[in-house]
C-alpha positions as CSV (number, residue, x, y, z in Angstrom):
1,X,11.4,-3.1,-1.1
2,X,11.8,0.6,-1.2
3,X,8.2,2.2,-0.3
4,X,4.3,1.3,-0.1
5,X,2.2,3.6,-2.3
6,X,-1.6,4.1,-0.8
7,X,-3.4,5.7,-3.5
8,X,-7.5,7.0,-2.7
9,X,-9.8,7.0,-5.7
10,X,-11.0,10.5,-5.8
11,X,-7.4,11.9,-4.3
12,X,-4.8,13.2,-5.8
13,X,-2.0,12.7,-3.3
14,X,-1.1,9.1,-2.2
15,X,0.3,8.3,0.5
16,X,4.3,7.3,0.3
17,X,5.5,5.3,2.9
18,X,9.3,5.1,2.1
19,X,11.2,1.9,4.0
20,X,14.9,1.8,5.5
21,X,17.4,1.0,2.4
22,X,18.2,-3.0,2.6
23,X,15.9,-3.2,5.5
24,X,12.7,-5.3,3.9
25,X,13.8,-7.9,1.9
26,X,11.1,-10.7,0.2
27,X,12.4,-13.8,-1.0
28,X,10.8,-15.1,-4.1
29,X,7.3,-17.1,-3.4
30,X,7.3,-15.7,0.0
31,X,5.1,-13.7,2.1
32,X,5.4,-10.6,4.6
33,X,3.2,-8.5,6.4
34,X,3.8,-4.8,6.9
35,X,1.9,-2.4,8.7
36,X,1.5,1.1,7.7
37,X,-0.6,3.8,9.0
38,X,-4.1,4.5,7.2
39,X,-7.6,5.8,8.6
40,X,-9.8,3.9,6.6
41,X,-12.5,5.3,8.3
42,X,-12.2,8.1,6.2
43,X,-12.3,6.5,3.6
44,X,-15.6,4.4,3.7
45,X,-17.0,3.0,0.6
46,X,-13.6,4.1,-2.0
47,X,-11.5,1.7,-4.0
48,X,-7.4,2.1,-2.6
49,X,-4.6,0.9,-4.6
50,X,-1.3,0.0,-2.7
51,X,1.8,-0.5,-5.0
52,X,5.2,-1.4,-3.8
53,X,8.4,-0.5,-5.0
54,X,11.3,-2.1,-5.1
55,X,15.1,-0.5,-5.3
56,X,15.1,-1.6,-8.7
57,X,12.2,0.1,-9.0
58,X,10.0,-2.6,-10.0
59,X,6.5,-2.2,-9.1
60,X,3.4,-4.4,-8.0
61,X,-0.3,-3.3,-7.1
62,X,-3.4,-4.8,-5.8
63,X,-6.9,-2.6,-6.2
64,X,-9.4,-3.3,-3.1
65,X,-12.6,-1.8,-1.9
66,X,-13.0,-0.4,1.4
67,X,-16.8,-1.5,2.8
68,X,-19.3,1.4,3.2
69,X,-20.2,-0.4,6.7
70,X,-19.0,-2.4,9.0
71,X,-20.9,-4.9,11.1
């Protein structure tokens, strides 16, 4: 993986987090978990979209909603 792409709906500048070259490799049918910074708080009630990018520059995304309120 290259970078992690946080897009808002409603802004027009995602977020780019861009990862060490050969650092974060995923083997096919696995799983990994990787934290990045976000304040969701802020953000209360939007739909996100976070892409990944590979060095070959393939790309996958995954739309979810973040909850007006928490319990």
């Amino acid at each position: 993986m290259s970078k992690i792409v946080i897009t808002v709906q409603g802004f027009a500048n995602p977020l780019e987090y861009v990862l060490p070259k050969n650092q974060t490799k995923v083997n096919i049918g696995c799983e990994v978990i990787l934290l990045c910074p976000f304040d969701w708080q802020k953000y209360l009630g939007k739909d996100i979209t976070v892409t990944v990018v590979t060095e070959e520059l393939v790309e996958a995304s995954a739309t979810y909603t973040i909850p007006e309120t928490f319990p």
